[in-house]
DSSP file (Angstrom, degrees, kcal/mol; ACC not computed):
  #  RESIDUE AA STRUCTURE BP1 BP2  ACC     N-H-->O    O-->H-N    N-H-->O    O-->H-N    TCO  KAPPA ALPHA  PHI   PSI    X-CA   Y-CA   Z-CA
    1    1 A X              0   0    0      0, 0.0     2,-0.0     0, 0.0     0, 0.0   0.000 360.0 360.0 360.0 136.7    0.0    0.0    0.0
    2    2 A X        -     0   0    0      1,-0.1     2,-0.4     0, 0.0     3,-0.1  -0.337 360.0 -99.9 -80.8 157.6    1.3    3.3   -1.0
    3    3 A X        -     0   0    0      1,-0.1    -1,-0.1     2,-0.1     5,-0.0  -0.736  47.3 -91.0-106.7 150.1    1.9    6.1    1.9
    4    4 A X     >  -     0   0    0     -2,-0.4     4,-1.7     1,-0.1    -1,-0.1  -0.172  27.5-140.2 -63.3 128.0   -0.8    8.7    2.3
    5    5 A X  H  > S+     0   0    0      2,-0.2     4,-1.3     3,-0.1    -1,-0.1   0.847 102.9  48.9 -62.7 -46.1    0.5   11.9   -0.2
    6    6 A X  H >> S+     0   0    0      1,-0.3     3,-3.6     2,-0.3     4,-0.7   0.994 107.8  47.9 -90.7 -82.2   -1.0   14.2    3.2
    7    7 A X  H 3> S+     0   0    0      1,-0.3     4,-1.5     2,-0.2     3,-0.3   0.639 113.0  46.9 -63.1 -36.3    0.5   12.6    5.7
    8    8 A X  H 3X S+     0   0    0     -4,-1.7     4,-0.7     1,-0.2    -1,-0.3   0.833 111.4  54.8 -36.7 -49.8    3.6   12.8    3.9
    9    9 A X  H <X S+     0   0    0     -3,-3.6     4,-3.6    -4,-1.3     3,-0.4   0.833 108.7  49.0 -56.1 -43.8    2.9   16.2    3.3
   10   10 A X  H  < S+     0   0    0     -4,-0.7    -1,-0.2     1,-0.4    -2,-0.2   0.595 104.5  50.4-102.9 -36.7    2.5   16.9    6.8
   11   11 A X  H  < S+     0   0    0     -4,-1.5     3,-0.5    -5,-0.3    -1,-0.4   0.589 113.0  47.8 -95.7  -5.3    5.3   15.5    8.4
   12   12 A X  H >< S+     0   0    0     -4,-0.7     3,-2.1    -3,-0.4    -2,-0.3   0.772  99.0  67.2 -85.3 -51.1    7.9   17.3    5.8
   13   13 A X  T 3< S+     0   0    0     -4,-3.6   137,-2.5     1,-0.3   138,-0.2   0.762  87.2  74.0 -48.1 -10.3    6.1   20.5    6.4
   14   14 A X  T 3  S+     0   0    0     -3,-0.5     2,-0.6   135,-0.1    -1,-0.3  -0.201  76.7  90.9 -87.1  33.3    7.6   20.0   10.0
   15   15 A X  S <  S-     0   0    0     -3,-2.1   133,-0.2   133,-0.1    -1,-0.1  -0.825  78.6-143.1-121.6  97.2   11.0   21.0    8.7
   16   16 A X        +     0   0    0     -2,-0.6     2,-0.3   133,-0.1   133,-0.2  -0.137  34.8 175.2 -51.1 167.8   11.3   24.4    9.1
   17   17 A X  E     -A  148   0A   0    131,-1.0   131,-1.2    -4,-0.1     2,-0.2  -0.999  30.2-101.3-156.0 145.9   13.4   25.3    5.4
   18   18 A X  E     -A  147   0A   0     -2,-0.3     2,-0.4    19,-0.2   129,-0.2  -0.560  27.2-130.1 -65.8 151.8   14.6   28.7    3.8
   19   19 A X        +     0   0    0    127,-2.2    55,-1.8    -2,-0.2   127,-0.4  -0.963  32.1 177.4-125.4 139.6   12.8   30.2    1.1
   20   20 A X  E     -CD  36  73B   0     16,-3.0    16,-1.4    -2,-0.4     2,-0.4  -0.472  29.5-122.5-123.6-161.5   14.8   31.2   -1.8
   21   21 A X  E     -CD  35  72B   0     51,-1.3    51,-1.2    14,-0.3     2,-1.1  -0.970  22.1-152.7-154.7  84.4   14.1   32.7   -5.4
   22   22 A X  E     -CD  34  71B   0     12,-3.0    12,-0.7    -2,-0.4     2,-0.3  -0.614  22.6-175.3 -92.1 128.5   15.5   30.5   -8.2
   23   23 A X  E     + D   0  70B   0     47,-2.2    47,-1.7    -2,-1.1     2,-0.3  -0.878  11.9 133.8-107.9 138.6   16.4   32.8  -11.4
   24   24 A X        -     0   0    0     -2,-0.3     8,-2.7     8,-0.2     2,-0.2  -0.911  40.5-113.5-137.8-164.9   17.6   32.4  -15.3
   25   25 A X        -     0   0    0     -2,-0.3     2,-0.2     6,-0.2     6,-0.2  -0.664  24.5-136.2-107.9 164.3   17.4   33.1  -18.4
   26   26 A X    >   -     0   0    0      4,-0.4     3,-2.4    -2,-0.2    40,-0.1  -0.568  51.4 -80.4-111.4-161.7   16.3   30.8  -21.2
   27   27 A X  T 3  S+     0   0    0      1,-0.3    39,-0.0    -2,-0.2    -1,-0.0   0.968 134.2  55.8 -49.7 -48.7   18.2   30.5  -24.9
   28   28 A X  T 3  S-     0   0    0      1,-0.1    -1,-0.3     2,-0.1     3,-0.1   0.659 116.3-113.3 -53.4 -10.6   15.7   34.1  -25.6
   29   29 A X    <   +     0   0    0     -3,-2.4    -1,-0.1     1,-0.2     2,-0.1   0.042  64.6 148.3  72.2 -19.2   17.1   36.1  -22.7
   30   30 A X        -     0   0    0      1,-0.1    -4,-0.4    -5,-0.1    -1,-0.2  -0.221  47.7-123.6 -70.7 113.1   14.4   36.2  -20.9
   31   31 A X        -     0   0    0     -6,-0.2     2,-0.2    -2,-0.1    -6,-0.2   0.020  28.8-177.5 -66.2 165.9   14.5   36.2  -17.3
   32   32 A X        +     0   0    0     -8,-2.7     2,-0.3    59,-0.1    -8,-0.2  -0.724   7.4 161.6-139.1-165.3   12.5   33.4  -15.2
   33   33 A X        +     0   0    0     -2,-0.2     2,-0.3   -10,-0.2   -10,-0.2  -0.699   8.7 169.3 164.7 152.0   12.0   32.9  -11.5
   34   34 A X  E     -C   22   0B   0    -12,-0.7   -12,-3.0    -2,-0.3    52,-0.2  -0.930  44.2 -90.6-179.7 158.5    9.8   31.2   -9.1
   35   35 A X  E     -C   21   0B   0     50,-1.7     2,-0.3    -2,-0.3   -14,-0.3  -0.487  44.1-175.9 -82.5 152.5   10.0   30.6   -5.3
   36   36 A X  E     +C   20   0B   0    -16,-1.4   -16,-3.0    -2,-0.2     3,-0.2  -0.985  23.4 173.4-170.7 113.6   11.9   27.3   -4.1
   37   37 A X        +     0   0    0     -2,-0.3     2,-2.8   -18,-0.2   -19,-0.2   0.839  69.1  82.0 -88.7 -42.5   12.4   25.7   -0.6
   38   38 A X        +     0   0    0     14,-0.3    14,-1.9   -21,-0.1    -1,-0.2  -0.416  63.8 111.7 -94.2  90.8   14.0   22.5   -1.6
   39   39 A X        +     0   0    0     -2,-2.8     2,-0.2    12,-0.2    12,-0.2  -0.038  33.3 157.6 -82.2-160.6   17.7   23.8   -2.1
   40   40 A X        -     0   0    0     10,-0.2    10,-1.0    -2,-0.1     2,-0.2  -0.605  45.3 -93.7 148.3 172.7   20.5   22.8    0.1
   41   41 A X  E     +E   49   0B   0      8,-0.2     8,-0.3    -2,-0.2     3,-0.1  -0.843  37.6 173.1 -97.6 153.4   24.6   22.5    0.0
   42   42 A X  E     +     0   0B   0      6,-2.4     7,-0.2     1,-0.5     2,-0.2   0.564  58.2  19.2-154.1 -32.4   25.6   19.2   -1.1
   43   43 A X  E   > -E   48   0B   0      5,-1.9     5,-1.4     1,-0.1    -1,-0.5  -0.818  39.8-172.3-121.6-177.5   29.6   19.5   -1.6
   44   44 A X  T   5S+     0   0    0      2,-0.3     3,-0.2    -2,-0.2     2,-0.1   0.272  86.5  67.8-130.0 -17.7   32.6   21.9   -0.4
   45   45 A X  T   5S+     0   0    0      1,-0.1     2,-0.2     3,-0.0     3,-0.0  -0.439 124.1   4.6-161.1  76.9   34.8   20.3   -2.4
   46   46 A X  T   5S-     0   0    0     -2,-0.1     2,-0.4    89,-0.1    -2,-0.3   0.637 106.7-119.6 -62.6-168.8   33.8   20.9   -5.5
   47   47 A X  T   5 +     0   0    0     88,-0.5    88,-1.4    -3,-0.2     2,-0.3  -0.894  48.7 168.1-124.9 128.5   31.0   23.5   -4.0
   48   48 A X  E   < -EF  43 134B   0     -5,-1.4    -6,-2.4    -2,-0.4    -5,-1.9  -0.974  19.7-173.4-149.8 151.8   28.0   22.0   -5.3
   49   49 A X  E     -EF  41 133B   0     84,-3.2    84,-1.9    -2,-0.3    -8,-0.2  -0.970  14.4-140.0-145.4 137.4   24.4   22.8   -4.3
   50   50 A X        -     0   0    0    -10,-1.0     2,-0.4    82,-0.3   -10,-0.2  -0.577  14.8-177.1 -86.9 141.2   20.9   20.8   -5.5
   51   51 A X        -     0   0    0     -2,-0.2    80,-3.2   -12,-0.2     2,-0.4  -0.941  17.1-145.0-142.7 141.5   17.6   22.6   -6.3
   52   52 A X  E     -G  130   0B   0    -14,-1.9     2,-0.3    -2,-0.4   -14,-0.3  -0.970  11.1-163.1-115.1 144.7   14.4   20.5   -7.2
   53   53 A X  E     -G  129   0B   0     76,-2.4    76,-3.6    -2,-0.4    72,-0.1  -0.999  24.7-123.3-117.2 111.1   11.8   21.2   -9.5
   54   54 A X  E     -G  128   0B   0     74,-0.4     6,-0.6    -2,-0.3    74,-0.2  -0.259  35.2-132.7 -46.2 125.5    8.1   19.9  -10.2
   55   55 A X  S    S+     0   0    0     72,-3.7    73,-0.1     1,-0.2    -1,-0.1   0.591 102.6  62.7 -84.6   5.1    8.8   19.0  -13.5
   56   56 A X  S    S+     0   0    0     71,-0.3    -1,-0.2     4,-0.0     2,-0.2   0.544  80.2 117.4 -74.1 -14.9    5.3   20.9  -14.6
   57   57 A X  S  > S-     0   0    0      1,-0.1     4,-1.8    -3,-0.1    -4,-0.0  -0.243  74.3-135.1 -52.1 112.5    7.1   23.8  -13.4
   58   58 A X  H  > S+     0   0    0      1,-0.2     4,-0.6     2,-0.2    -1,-0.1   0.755 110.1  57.4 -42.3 -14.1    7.8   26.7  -16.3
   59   59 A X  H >>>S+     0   0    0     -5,-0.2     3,-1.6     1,-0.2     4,-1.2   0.941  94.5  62.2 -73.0 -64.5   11.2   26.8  -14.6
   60   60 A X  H 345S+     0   0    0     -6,-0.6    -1,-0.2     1,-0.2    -2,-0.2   0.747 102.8  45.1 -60.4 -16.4   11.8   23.3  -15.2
   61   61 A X  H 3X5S+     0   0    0     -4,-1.8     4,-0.8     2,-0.1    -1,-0.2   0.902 111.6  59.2 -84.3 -27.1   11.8   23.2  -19.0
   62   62 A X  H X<5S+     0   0    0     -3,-1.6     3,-2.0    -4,-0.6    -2,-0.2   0.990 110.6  37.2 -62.8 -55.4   14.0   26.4  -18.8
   63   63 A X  T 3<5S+     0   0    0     -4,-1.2     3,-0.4     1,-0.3    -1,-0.2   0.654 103.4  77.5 -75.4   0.1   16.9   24.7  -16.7
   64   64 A X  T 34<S+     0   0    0     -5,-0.6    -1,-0.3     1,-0.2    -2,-0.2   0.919 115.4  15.5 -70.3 -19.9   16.3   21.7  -18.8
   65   65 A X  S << S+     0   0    0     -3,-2.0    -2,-0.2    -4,-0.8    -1,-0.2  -0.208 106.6  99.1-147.5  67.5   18.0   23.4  -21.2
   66   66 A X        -     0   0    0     -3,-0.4     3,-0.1   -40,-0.1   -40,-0.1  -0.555  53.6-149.6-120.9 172.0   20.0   26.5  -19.5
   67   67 A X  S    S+     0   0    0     -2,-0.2    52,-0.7    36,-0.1     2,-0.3   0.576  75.6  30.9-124.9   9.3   23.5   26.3  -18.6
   68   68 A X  E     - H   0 118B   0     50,-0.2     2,-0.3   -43,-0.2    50,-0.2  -0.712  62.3-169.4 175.5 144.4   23.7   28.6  -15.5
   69   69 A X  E     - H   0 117B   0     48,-1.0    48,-2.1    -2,-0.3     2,-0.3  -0.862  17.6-139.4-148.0-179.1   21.1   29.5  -12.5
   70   70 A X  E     -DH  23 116B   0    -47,-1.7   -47,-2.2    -2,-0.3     2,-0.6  -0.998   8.6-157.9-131.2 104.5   21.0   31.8   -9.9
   71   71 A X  E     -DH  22 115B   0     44,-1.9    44,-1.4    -2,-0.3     2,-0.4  -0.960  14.5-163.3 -94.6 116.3   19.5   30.8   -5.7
   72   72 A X  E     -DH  21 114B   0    -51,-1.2   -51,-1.3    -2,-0.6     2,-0.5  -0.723   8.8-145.2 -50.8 123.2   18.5   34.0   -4.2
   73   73 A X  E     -DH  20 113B   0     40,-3.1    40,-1.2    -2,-0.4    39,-0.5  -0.977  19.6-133.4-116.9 108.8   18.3   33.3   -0.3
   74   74 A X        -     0   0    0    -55,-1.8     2,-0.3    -2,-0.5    72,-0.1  -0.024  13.6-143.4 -42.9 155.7   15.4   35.4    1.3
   75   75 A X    >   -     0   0    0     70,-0.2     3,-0.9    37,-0.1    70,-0.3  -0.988  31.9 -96.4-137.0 168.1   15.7   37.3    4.2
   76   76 A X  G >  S+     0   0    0     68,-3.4     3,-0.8    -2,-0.3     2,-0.4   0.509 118.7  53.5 -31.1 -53.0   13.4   37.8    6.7
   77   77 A X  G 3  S+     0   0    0      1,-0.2    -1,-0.3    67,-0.2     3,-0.1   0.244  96.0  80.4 -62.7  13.3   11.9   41.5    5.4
   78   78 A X  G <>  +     0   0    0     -3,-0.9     4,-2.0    -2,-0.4    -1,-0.2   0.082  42.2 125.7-142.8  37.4   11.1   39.7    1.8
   79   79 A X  H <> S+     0   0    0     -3,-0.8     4,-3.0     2,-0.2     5,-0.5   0.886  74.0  55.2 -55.0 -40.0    7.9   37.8    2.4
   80   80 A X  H >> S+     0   0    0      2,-0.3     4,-3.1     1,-0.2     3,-1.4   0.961 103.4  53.4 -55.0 -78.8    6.2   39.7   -0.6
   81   81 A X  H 3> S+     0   0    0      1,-0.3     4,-4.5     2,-0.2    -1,-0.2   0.900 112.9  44.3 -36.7 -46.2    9.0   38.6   -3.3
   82   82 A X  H 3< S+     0   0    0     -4,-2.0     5,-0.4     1,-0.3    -1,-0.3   0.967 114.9  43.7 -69.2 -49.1    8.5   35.1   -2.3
   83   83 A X  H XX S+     0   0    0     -4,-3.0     3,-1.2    -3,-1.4     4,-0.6   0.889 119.5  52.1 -82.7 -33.1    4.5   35.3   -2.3
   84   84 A X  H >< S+     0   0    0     -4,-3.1     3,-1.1    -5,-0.5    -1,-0.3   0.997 114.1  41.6 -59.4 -60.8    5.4   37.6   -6.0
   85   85 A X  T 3< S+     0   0    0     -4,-4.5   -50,-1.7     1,-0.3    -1,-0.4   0.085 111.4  50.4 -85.7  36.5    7.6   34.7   -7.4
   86   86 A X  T <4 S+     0   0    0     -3,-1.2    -1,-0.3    -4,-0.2    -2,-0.2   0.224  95.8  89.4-126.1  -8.8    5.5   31.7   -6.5
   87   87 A X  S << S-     0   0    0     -3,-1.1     2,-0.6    -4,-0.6   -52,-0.2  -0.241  91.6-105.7 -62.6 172.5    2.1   33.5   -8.2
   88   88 A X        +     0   0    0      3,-0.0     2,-0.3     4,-0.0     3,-0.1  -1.000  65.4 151.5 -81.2  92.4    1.2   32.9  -12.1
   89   89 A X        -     0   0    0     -2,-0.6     3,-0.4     1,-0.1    -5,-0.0  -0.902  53.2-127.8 -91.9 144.7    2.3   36.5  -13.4
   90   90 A X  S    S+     0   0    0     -2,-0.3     2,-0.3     1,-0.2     3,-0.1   0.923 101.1  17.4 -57.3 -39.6    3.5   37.5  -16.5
   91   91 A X    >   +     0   0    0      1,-0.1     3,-1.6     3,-0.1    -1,-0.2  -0.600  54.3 177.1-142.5  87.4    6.3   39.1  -15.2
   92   92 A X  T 3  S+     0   0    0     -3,-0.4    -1,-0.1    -2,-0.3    -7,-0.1   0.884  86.4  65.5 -27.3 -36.2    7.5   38.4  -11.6
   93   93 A X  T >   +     0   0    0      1,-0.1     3,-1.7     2,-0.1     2,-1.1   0.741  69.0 118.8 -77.6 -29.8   10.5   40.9  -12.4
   94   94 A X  T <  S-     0   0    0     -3,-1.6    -1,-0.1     1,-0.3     3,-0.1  -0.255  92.9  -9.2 -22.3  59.6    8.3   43.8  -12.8
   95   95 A X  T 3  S+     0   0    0     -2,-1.1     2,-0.9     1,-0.1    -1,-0.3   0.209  98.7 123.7 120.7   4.8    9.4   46.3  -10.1
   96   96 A X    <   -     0   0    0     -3,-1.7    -1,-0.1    -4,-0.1    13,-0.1  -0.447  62.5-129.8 -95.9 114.8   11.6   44.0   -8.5
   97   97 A X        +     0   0    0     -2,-0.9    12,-1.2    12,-0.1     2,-0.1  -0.617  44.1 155.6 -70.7 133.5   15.8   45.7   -8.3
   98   98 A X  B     -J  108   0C   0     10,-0.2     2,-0.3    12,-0.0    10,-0.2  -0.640  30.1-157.1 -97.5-175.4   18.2   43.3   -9.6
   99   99 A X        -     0   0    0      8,-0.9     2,-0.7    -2,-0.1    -2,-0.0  -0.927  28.4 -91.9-151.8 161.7   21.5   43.0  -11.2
  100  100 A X        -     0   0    0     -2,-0.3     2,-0.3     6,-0.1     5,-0.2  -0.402  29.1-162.2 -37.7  85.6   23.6   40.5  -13.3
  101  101 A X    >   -     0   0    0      4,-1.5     2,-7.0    -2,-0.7     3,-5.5  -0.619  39.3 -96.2 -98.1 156.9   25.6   38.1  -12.1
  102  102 A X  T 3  S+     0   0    0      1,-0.4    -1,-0.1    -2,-0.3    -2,-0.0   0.338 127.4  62.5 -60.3  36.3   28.4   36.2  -14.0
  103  103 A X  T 3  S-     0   0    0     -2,-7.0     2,-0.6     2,-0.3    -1,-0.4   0.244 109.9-127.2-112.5   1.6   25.9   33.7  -14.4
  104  104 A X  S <  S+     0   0    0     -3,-5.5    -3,-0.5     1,-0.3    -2,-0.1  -0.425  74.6 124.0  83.4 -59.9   23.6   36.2  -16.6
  105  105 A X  S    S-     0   0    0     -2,-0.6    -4,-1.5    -5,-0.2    -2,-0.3   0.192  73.2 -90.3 -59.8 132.8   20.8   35.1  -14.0
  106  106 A X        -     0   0    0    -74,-0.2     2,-0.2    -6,-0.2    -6,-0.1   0.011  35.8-168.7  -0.5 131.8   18.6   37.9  -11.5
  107  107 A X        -     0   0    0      7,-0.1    -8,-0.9    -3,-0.0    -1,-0.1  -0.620  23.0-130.7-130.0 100.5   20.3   38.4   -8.5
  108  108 A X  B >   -J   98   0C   0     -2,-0.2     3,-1.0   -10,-0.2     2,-0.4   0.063  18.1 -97.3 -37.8 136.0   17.8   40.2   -6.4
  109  109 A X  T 3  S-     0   0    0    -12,-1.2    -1,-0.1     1,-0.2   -12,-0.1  -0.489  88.3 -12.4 -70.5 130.3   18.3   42.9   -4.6
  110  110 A X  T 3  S+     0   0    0     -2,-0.4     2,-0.2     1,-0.2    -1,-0.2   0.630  84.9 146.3  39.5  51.9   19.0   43.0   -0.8
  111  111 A X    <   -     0   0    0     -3,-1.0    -1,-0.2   -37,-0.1   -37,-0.2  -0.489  61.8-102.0 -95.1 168.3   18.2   39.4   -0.2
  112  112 A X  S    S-     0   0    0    -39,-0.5    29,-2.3    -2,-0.2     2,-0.3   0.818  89.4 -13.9 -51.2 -40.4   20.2   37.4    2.5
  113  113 A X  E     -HI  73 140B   0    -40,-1.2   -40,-3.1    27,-0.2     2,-0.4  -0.979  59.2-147.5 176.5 147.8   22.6   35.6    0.3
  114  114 A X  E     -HI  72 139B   0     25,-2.1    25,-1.6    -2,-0.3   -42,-0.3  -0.947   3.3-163.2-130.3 158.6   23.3   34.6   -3.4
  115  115 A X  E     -HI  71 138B   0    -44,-1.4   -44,-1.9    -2,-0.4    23,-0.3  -0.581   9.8-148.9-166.9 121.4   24.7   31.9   -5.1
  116  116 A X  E     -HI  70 137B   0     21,-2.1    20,-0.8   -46,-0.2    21,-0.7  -0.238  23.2-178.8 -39.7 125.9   25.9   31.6   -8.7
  117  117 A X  E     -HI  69 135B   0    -48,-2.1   -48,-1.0    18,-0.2     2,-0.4  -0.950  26.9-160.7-135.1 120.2   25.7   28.0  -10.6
  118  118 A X  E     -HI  68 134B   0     16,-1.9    16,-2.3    -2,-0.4     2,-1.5  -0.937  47.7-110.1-109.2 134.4   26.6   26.4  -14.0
  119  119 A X  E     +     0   0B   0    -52,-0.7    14,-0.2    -2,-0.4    13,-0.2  -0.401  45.3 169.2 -60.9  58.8   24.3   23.1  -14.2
  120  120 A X  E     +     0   0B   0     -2,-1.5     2,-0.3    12,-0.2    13,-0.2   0.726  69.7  23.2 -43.4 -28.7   26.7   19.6  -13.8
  121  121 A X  E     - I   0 132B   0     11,-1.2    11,-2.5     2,-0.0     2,-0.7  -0.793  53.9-173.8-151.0 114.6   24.1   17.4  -13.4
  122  122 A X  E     + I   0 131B   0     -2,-0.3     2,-0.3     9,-0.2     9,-0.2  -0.889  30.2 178.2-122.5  99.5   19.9   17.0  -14.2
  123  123 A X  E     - I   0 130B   0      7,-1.8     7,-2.7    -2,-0.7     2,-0.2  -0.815  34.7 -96.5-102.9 140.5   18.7   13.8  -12.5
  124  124 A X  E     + I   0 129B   0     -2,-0.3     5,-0.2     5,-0.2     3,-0.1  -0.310  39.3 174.2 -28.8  98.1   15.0   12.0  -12.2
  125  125 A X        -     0   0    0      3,-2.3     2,-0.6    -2,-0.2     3,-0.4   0.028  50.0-105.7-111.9  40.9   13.2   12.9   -8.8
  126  126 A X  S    S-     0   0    0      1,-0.2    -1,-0.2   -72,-0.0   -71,-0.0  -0.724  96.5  -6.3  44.2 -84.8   10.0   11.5   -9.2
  127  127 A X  S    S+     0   0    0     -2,-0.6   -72,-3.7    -3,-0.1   -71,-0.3   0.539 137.8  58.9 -95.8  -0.7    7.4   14.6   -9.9
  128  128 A X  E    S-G   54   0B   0     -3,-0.4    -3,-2.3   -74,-0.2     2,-0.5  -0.763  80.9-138.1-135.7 149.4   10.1   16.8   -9.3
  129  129 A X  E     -GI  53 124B   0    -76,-3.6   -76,-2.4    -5,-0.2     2,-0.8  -0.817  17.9-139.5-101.9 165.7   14.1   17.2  -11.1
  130  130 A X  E     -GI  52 123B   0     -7,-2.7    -7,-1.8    -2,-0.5     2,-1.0  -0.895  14.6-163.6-123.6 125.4   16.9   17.7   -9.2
  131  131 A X  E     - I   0 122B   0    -80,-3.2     2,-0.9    -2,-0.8    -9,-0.2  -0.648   2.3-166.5 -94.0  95.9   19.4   20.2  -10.4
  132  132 A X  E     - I   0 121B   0    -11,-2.5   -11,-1.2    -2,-1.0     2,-0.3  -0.726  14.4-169.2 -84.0 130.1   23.3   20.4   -8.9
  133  133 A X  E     -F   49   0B   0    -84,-1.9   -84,-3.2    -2,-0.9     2,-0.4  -0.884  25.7-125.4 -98.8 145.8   25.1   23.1   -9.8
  134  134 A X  E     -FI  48 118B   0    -16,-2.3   -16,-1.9    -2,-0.3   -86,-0.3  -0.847  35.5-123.9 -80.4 106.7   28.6   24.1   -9.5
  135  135 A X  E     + I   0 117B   0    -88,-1.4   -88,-0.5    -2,-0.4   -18,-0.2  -0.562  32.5 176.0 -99.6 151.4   28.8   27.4   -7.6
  136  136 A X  E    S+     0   0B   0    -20,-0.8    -1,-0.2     1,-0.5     2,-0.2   0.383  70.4   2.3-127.4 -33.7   30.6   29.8   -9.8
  137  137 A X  E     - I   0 116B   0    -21,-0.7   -21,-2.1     2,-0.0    -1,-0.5  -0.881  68.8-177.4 174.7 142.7   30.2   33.0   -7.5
  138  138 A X  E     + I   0 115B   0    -23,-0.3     2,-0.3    -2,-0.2   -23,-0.2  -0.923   6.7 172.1-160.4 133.2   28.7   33.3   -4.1
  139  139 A X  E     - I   0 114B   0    -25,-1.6   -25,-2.1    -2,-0.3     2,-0.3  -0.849   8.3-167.5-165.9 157.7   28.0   36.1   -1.4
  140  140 A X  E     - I   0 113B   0     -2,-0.3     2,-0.3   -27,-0.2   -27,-0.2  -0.898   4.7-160.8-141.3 153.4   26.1   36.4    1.8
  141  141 A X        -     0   0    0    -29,-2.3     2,-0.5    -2,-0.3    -2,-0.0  -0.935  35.8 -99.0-133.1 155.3   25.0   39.7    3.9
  142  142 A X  S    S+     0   0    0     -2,-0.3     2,-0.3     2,-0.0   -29,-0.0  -0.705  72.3 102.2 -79.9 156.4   24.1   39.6    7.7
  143  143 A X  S    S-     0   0    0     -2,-0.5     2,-0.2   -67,-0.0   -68,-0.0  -0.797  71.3 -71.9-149.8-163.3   20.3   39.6    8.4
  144  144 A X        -     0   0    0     -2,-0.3   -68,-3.4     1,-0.0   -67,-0.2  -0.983  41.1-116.0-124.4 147.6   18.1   37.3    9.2
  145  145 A X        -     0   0    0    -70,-0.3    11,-0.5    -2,-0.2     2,-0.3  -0.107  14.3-137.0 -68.1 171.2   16.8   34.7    7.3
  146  146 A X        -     0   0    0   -127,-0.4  -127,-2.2   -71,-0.2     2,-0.3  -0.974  34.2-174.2-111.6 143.9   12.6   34.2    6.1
  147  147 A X  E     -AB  18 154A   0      7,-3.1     7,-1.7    -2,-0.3     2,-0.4  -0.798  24.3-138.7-128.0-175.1   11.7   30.5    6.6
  148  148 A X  E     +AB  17 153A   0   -131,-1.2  -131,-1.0    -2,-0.3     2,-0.4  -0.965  29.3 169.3-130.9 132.2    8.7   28.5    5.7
  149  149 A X  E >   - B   0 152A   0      3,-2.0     3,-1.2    -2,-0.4  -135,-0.1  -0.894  67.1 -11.5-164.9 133.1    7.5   25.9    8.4
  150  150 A X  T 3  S-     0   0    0   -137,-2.5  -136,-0.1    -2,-0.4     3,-0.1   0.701 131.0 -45.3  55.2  47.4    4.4   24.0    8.6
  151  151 A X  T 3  S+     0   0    0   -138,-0.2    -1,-0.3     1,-0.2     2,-0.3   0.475 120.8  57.7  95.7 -10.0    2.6   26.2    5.7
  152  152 A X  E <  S-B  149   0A   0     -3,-1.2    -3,-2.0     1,-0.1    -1,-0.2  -0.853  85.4 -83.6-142.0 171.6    3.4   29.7    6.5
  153  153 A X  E     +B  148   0A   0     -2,-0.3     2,-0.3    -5,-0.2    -5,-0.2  -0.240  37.1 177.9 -59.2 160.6    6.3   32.0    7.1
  154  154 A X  E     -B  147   0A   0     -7,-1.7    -7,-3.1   -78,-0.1     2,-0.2  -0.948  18.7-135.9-168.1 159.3    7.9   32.3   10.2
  155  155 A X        -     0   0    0     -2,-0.3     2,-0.6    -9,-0.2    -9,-0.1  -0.496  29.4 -97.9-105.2-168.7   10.9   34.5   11.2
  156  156 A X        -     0   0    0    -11,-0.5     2,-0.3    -2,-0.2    -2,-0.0  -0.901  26.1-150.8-103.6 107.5   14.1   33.5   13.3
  157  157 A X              0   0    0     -2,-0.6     0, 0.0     1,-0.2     0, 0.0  -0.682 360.0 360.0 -80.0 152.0   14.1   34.4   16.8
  158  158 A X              0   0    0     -2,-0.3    -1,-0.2     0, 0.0    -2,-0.0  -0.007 360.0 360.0-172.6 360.0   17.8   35.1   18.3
């Protein structure tokens, strides 16, 4: 018997997680974005990091054939972007300051942390792909982070 999709749900949503902002471009230019929890650091040495994608996601046909991405790491003050980039809009990007980073990809303005990628590896995650990327270029600012636990936002107390 297969395990209950809710209950599944239910007990992962008890892992509080960051919410970041994955950006590129496709082949047109065209920037793309959309809000992302399941990131995470996965070597040091090389510096390799995973993002997964629901492979119905417009995103996912773009890094299916991108060479480069961008993880934007929220921070606490930047509940709106995330609410922005997880909508159906035409254009997420639409008031939002960025700049270029030597991946070509968004790198949002005055979020917690960035990090640069060219795409090593696109593996089978069931509904979802999993993307590694190489980090290419990196930088972090202090704040505090915004996380997502058990369906909502939540800040960090310290």
């Amino acid at each position: 018997m297969p395990f209950d999709p809710a209950k599944f749900r239910s007990v992962v949503g008890r892992f509080a997680s960051g919410i970041t902002i994955l950006t590129a471009c496709d082949e047109s230019g065209t920037d793309h974005g959309m809000t992302v929890s399941a990131f995470c650091s996965l070597s040091l040495e090389p510096p390799l990091v995973l993002v997964c994608v629901e492979r119905i996601a417009e995103m996912h046909d773009v890094l299916a054939t991108a060479s480069q991405f961008a993880i934007n790491i929220l921070a606490s003050g930047q509940e709106s972007i995330s609410r922005r980039f997880a909508e159906r809009i035409e254009d997420r990007f639409d008031g939002i300051g960025f700049a270029r980073g030597l991946s070509g990809a968004p790198l949002l303005h005055g979020t917690l942390a960035h990090v640069e990628c060219s795409i090593k590896k696109r593996l089978n995650g069931g509904d979802h792909s999993i993307f590694i990327g190489e980090v290419i270029d990196a930088e972090a600012r202090d704040d505090r982070p915004l996380l997502y636990y058990r369906g909502g936002y939540a800040q960090l107390e310290r």
